[in-house]
C-alpha positions in Angstrom: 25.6 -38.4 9.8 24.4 -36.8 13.0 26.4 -33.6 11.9 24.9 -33.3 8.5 21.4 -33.3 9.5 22.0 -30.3 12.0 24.0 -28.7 9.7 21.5 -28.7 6.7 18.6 -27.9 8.9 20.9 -25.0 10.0 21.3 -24.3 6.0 17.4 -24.3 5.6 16.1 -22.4 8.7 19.2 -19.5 7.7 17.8 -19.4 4.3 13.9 -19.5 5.5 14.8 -16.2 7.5 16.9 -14.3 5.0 14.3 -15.2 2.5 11.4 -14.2 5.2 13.4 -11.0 6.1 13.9 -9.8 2.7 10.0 -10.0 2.0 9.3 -8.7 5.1 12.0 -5.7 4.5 9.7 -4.7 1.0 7.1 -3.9 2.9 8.0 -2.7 6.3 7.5 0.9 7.2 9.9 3.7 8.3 9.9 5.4 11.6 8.2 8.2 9.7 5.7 6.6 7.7 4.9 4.5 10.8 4.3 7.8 13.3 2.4 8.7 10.3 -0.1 5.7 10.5 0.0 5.8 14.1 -1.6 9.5 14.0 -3.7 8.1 11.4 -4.5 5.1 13.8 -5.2 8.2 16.8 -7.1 9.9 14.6 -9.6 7.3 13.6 -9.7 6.1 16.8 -8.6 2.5 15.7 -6.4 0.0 16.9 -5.8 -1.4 13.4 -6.8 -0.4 9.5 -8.7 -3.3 7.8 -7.1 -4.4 4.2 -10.5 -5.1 2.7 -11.6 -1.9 3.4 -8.6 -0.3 2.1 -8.9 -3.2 -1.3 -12.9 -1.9 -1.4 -11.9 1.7 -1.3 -9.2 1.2 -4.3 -11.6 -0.8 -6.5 -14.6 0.2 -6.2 -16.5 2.6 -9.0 -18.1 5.7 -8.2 -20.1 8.0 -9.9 -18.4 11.3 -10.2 -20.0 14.8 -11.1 -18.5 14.8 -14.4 -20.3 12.1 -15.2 -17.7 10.0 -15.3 -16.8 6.6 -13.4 -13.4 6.8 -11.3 -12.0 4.9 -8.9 -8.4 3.8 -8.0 -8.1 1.6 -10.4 -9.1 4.4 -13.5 -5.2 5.5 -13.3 -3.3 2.3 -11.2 -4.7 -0.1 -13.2 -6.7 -3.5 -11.2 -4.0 -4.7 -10.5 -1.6 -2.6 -7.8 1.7 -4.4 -8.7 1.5 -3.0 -12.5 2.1 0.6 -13.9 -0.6 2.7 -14.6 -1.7 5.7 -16.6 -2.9 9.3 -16.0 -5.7 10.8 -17.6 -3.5 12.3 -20.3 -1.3 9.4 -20.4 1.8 9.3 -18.3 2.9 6.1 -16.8 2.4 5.8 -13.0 4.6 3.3 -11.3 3.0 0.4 -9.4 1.5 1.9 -6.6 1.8 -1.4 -4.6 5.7 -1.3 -2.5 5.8 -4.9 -3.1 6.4 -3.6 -6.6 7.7 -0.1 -6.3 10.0 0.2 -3.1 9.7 3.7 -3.6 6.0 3.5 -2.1 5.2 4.6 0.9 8.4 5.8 2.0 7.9 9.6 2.3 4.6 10.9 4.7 5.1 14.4 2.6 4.5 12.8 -0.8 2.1 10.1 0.5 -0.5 12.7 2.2 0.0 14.8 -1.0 -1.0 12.2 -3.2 -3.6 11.5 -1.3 -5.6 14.6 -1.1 -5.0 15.2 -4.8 -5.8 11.6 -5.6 -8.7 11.4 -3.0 -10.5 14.6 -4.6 -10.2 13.3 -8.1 -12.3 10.4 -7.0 -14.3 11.1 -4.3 -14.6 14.4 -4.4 -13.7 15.3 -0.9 -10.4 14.8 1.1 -10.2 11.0 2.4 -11.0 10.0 6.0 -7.9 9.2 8.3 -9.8 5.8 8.2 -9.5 5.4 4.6 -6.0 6.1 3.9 -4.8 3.8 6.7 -7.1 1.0 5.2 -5.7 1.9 1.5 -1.8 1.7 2.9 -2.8 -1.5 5.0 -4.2 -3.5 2.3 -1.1 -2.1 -0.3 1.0 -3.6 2.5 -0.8 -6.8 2.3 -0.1 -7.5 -1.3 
C-alpha cells in the first residue's frame, strides 16, 4: 500500500511538471528575443515591463489624423488569441504566442512590426517602454 501512494504521487507531480513545462515552454523567450527585452529593459531604465500597461496600450482607442479610431485591436481583433484582419482584409495570425508559437520569436520581425504597427496607430515610433509592456502582457495571456 505504502508503495502505491509514492508511486502515484510520483505519477502526479511528473505529470504537474511536464504539463507546467510545456505551458511554460509557449511562452518563454529565446536568448535573442530576451537580450532584446533586456536592451528594451536598459533603455527604459526599468527593472520589469508592466502587463496592464502593455493590455492598455493594445486596447485602447485613439483618435488618429485621418479621423479615424485605431488601436491594436482595429486589425488583431479584442481578443489576442484569435486571427485578425488588415485594413484591406488579409488574415493576421493571433498575435498572442500562447496562440501562435511563431510570436515573438524573431527580434528582426518583432521591431519591424512594431514601428510599422506603432505608426499606423499612434503616429510615432513606440517607446522602448511600450513595446516591452505590449510583449509582457502578450506573455501573460
Amino acid at each position: 500500500m505504502k508503495h502505491s501512494v509514492h508511486a502515484i504521487i510520483v505519477v502526479f507531480a511528473t505529470a504537474f511538471f511536464l504539463i507546467a513545462s510545456m505551458a511554460y515552454a509557449a511562452t518563454a523567450l529565446n536568448p535573442a528575443m530576451m537580450a532584446l527585452i533586456d536592451g528594451h529593459k536598459k533603455e527604459a531604465g526599468v527593472q520589469a515591463f508592466d502587463p496592464e500597461a502593455g493590455r492598455r496600450l493594445f486596447a485602447e482607442k485613439r483618435a488618429h489624423s485621418s479621423g479615424e479610431s485605431r488601436s491594436c485591436t482595429t486589425c488583431h481583433s479584442d481578443n489576442p488569441a484569435a486571427k485578425g484582419k488588415t485594413p484591406v482584409g488579409k488574415v493576421i495570425e493571433p498575435i498572442s504566442p500562447a496562440a501562435n508559437r511563431e510570436r515573438f520569436t524573431d527580434p528582426e520581425k518583432v521591431e519591424k512590426w512594431f514601428k510599422r504597427n506603432c505608426k499606423w496607430v499612434l503616429e510615432r515610433e513606440c517607446t522602448a517602454e511600450e513595446k516591452g509592456d505590449y510583449i509582457a502582457y502578450m506573455l501573460s495571456l
